[in-house]
N, C-alpha and C positions, 0 to 999 in steps of 0.2 A: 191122844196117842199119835205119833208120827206115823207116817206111809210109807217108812222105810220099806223099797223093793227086797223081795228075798235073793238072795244074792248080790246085794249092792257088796263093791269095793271101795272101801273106805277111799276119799282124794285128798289132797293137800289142803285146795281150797274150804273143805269143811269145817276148819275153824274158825277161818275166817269171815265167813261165812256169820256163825254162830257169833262171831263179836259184832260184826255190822248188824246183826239182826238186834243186838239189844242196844244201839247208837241209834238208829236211821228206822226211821217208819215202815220202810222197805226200801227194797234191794232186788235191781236188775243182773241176774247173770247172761252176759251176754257170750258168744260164742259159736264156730262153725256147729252143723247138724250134726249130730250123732258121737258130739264127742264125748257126752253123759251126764248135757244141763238137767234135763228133765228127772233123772230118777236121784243126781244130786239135789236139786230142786225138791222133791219128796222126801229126804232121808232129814229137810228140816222143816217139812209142810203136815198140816193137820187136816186139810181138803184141799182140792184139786178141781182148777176148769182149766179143761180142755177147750180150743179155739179151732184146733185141725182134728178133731175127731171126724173121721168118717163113718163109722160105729155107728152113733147117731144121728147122719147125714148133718152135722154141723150142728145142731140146735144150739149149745152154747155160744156160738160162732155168732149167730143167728141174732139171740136174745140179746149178746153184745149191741148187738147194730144198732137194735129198737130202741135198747137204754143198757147203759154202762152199769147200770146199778146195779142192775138184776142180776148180774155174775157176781158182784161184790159184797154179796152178803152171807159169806159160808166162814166158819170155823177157822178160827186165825193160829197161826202163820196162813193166810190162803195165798195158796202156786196160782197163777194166771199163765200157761203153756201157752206160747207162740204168741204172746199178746201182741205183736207189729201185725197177725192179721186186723186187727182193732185197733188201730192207733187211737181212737180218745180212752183206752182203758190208762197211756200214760199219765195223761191230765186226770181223770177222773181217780187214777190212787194220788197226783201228789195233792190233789183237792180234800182226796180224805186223811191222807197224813196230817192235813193242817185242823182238822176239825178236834184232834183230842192231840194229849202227848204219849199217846201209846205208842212204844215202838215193835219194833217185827212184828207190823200187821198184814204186809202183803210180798212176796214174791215172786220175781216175773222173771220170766225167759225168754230169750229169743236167737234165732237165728239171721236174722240180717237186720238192718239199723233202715225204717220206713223213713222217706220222703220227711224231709227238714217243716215243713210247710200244715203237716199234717197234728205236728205238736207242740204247743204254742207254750211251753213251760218248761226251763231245763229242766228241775226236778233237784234242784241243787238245795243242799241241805233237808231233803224230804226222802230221796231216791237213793242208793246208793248203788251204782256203776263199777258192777264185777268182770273182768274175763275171765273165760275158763277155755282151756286148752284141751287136745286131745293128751292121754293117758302119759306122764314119764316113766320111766324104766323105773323109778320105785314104786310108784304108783301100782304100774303091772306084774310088780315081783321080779322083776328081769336084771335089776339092781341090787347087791345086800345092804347096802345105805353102812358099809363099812364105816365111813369117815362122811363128815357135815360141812356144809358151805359155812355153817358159824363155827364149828371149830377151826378152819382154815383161818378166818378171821379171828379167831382167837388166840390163835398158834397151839391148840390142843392136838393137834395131827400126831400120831404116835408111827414109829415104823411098824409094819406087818406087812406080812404075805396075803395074799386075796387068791380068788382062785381068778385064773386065767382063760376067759372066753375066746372062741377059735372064730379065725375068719369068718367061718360059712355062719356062724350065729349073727356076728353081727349084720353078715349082708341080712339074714332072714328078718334083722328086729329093725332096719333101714325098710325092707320091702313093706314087712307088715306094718308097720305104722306102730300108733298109739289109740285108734281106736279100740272103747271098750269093747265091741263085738267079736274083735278079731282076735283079743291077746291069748285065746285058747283053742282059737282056729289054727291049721295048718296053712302055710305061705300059699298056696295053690287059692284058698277057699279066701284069704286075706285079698288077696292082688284082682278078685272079681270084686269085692265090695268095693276095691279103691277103685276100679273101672266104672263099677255102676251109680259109684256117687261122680264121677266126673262128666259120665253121659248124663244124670240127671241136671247137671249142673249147666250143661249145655242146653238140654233140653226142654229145662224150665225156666230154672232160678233166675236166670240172668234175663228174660223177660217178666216175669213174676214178680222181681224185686220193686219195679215202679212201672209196669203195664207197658215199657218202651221194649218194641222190639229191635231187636239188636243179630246183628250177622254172626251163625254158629259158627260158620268156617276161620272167620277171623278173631272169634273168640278163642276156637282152640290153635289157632297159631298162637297166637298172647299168652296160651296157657303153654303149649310146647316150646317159647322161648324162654316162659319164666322158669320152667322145668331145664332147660338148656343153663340156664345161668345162676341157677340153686345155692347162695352160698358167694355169690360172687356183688359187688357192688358197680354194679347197671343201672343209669342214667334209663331216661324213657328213650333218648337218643339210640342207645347200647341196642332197646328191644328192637325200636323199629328198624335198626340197620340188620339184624339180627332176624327177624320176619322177611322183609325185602331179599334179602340172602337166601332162607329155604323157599318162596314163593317160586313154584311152579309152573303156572298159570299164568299167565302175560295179562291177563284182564282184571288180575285182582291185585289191588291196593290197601294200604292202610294207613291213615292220618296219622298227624298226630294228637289231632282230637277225638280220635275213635280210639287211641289208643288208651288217652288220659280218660275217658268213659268210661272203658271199660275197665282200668285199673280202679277205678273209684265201685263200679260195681263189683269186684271182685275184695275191694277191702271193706262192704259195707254185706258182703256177706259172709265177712270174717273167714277169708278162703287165705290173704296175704297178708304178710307182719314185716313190717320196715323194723331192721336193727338199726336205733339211730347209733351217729357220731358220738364219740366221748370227746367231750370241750372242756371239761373242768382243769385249770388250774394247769394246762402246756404252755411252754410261752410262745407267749404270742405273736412275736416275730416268725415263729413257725407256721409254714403254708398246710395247715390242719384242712384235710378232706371232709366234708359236711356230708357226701351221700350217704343214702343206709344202705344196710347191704337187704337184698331182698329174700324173702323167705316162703314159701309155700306153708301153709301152715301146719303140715304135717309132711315127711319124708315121704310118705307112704300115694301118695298125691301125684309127685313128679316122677317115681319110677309106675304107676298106672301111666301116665300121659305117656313118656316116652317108652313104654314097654319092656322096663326092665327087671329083671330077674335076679334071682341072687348069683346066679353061674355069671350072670352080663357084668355084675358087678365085680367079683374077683377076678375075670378076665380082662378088668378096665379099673385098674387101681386109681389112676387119677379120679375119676368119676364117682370111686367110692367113697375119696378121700372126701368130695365135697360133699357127699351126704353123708355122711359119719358125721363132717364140724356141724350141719344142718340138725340131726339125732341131739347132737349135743348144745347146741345154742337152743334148742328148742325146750330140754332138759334144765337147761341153766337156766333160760326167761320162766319156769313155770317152778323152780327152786328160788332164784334170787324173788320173783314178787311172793311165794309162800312166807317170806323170815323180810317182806316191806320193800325189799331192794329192787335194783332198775340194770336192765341188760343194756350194755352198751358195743361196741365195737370200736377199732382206733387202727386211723392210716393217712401218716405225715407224707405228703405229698412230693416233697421236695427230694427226701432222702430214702421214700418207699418204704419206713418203718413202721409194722402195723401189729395189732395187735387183737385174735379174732375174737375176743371178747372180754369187756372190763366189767366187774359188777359192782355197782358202786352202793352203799346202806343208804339208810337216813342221816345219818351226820357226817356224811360225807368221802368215810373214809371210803377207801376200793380195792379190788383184787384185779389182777390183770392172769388171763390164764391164754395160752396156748393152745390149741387143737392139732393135732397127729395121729393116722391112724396108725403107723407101725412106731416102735419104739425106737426104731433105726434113727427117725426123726428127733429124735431127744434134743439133741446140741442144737441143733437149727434153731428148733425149736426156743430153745434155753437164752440162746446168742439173740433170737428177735426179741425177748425180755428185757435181757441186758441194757439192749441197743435205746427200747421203751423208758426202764429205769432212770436213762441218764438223761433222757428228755424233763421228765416229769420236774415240776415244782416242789409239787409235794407228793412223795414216794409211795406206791401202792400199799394197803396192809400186808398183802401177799402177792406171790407170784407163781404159778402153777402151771406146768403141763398136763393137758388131761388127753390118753393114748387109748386106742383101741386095743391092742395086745401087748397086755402088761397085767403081771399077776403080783406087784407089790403095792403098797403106800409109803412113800419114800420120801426125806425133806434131806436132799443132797446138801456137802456142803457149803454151799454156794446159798443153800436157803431156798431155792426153787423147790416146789414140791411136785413130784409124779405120780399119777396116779390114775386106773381107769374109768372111762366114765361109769360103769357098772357095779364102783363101789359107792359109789355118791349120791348122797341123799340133801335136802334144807339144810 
């Protein structure tokens, strides 16, 4: 019998999930804390070892250390929680993957990615290498999943009405995030957990991860600039002139090697997500922009850091607008890999025509969509597609605006579709 938690909410990744488990011997879901590896991790496990149990002062933790085996012999699908505190439980499951061809024997989670040095085996073709995100708006019910990212690609989009979400929602569904814990919490009781995972995050994680201590003060500058530039495509250059600028203090400094540190520790504890570049098939006399645009991993992250509120937000449109496209790119990345596909972004350099996000399938085809939070934005919107369109080789499948206030699903006829993010589902 599974260990499905009572009250689990069904995720996206759960099917997939379910298919990797009958391919691959096992499968690592990796991803930030508390975004709901662990109890998805259960909803396809038959036992359970804990590694951070404090319950019983670590024993399993413990017994890990003595010998790997000793945790590895319970009731399969078996969950290994937090297994990077144990780095040889990696070696010791792709070891036992190779012993038989049984598959969905073991699966593991984890919160940050341990020291390269400590595990001496990719795990390739034995392990299989899951992300998992915090919560999207279908996910939490905060979406009706009116219209599908595969019907877009498939031109099944029909016209309807949808109901229409007001300002003040969507600043509260940017403040609160996508954490499972919060999606039934009030914004007040949401915006202390995003604070108390950020103080934790200061005041452990970031020595914790590889035993190096590392400066908290200049860690949360690095976090108040990434939080500062949400949505936006920032060079390490961008941060540190960006640090330097609000720096205080006449005696404190930042590398650019403490910078590049600490972003490596921050993306190895799955805190930041690079939008890469879309390259496929512009031509190439065209001066294509390679940065990624940078992301906090959850919205709900950057307005804890720089203290913002839902009132801070509707009184500072521009700021909402970038974490609205942030809500939504983060929505798109954990839809498009749900249905196989890859999030991308697009922004030609020469002529400033960009594009805030293309999602491209397996065979290649792609959609190019838009971000706006008022509908006022439409035609701008519409016009920096167009301008995309004529670039392209080969022509997007679709082309989409997707608005924070708008109560239609609409394929104007120009063929661009509009629509809000809180109809959309895979």
């Amino acid at each position: 019998m599974k260990l499905t938690p009572k009250g689990y909410m069904p995720r996206l990744i759960d099917k997939a999930i379910e298919e990797n488990l009958e391919v691959f011997g096992a499968i690592s879901i990796e991803g930030p804390k508390w975004c709901g590896k662990t109890w998805t991790a259960l909803n396809h496990s038959k036992s359970v070892t804990y590694l951070n149990n404090t319950a019983d002062n670590f024993r399993e933790k413990h017994l890990a250390e003595m010998d790997v085996n000793l945790v590895l012999d319970k009731e399969m699908p078996e969950l290994i929680d937090e297994w990077q505190e144990v780095p040889a439980i990696w070696d010791a499951v792709r070891f036992k993957c190779d012993q038989d061809k049984n598959k969905g024997k073991y699966i593991l989670t984890g919160s940050s990615v341990p020291v390269s040095d400590k595990i001496h085996h990719s795990g390739a073709g034995r392990i299989c290498r899951m992300k998992m995100y915090t919560m999207s708006l279908y996910e939490s019910g905060d979406s009706s999943g009116e219209v599908s990212l595969k019907d877009l690609f498939e031109n099944k989009v029909t016209n309807k009405m949808v109901k229409k979400v007001e300002l003040q929602k969507l600043a509260e569904l940017i403040v609160r995030g996508g954490w499972p814990e919060t999606i039934n919490m009030n914004v007040a009781g949401a915006m202390k957990i995003a604070k108390s995972y950020i103080e934790a995050v200061l005041e452990k994680d970031i020595i914790q991860i590889d035993g190096v201590k590392r400066d908290k003060q200049k860690m949360e500058m690095l976090l108040r600039s990434l939080a500062r530039n949400e949505s936006t495509i920032s060079s390490n250059n961008v941060l540190i002139k960006d640090i330097d600028d609000n720096i205080t203090e006449e005696d404190i400094t930042i590398s650019r090697n403490t910078v590049a540190d600490y972003l490596n520790v921050l993306t190895r504890l799955h805190l930041i997500e690079d939008q890469k570049s879309f390259m496929y098939k512009i031509r190439s006399r065209m001066n294509v922009g390679k940065n990624p645009k940078r992301h906090l991993i959850d919205t709900s992250l950057g307005c804890a850091i720089l203290n913002i509120t839902p009132e801070k937000l509707i009184n500072d449109l521009e700021t909402m607008g970038l974490y609205f496209e942030a809500l939504c790119e983060r929505d798109l990345k954990i839809y498009a890999e749900s249905i196989g596909a890859k999030l991308y972004h697009y922004r030609e350099n020469d002529t400033g025509v960009e594009v805030d996000a293309i999602i491209e399938i397996a065979d290649g085809e792609y959609g190019a969509i838009e971000i706006k939070l008022g509908a006022n934005k439409e035609e701008e919107a519409v016009a920096s597609l167009r301008k995309f369109y004529e670039l392209a080789e080969v022509k997007p499948k679709f082309m989409c605006v997707i608005c924070g206030l708008y109560d239609a699903v609409i394929k104007r006829p120009d063929g661009v579709y509009v629509l809000p993010i809180t109809a959309l589902k895979p």
